[in-house]
C-alpha positions in Angstrom: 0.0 0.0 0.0 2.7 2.1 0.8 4.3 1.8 -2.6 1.2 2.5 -4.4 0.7 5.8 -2.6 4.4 6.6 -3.0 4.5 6.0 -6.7 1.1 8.6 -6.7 2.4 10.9 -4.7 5.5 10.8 -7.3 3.6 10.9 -10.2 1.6 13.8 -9.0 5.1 15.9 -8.3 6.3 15.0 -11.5 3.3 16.2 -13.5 3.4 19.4 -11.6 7.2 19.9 -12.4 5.9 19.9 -15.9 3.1 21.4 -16.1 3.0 24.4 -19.1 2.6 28.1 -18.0 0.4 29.9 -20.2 -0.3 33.7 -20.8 -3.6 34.8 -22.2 -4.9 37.9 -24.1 -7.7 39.1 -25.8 -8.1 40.9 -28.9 -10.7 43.0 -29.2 -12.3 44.2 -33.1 -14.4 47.1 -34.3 -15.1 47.7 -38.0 -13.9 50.8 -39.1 -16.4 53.6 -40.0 -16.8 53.2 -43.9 -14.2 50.7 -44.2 -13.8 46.8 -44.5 -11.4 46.9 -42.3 -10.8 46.3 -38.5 -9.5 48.5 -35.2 -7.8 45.9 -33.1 -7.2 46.4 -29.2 -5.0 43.8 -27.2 -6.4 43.4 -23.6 -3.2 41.9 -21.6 -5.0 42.7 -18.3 -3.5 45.9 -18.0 -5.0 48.2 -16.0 -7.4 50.6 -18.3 -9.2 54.2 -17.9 -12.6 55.7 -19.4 -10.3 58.8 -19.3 -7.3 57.6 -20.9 -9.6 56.6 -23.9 -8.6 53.2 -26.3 -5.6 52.5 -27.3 -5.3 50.6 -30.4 -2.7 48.3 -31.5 0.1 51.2 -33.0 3.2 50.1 -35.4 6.8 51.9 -35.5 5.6 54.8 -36.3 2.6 55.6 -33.5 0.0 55.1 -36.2 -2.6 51.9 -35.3 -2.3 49.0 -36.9 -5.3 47.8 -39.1 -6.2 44.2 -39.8 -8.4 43.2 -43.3 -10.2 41.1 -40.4 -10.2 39.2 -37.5 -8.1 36.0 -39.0 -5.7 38.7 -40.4 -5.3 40.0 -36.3 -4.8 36.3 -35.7 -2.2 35.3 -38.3 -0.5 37.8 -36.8 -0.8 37.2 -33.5 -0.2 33.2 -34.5 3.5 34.2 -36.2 4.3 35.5 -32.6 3.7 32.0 -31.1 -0.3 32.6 -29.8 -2.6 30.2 -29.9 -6.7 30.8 -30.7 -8.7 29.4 -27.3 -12.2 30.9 -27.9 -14.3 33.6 -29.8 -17.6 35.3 -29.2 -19.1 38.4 -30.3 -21.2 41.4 -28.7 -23.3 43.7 -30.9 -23.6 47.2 -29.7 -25.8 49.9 -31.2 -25.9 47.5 -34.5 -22.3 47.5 -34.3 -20.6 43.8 -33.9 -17.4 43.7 -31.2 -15.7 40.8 -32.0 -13.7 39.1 -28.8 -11.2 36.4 -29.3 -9.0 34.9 -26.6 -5.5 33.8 -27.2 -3.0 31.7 -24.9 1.2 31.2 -25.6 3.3 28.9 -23.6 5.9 31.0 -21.6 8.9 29.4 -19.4 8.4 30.1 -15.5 11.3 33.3 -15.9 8.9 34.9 -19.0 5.7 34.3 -16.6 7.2 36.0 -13.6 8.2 38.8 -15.6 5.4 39.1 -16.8 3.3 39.1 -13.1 6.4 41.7 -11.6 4.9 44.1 -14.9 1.6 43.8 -13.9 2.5 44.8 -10.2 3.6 48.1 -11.3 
C-alpha cells in the first residue's frame, strides 16, 4: 500500500514539475467607419481608464495598426507564437465587437516577468 501511494504521490510531483505556463490575451475588433477593415485592441489585463480613452494596436511609427479582419489579427498574432482558445461576439448599437482569446506557452522566468509588470 505504501508503494502505491508513493509512486502517486511521485507521479503527482512530476506532472506538476511539468506542467506548461500559459499567458492569455484578448483581442478586441471594431469595423472601421466606412471601411472593411478592423481596429484591433490587445487586452493583456493591464489596468485601463474611461479617461485615458482606447488604445489601439500602433506600429513603428505611433499610427494603429489595421487588420483586413479578425483571421488577419490572428495570423498575426499566430506568427508571434499565440494560440486561438475561444471567440464570441457582442453587438452594440448594430455594431458587432468581435472578442477572441488567445493563450502562448511562456517558461516560469517569461511568466514572472510578466506578473512583476503587472505589479507596477
Amino acid at each position: 500500500m505504501r508503494k502505491l501511494l508513493f509512486t502517486i504521490a511521485l507521479l503527482f510531483a512530476t506532472l506538476s514539475i511539468n506542467a506548461e505556463n500559459f499567458v492569455y490575451c484578448e483581442l478586441v475588433g471594431t469595423a472601421k467607419f466606412m471601411s472593411n477593415k478592423v481596429k484591433v485592441k490587445v487586452d493583456y489585463g493591464q489596468e485601463s481608464s474611461f479617461w485615458k480613452g482606447i488604445s489601439y494596436m500602433k506600429d513603428e511609427n505611433g499610427n494603429n495598426i489595421e487588420f483586413n479582419s479578425m483571421v488577419d489579427a490572428m495570423n498575426y498574432f499566430g506568427k508571434q507564437g499565440w494560440e486561438f482558445v475561444q471567440a464570441y461576439t457582442v453587438t452594440m448599437n448594430n455594431q458587432n465587437v468581435y472578442h477572441w482569446l488567445l493563450k502562448k506557452t511562456v517558461t516560469e522566468e517569461e511568466l514572472n516577468k510578466a506578473l512583476e509588470v503587472e505589479k507596477e
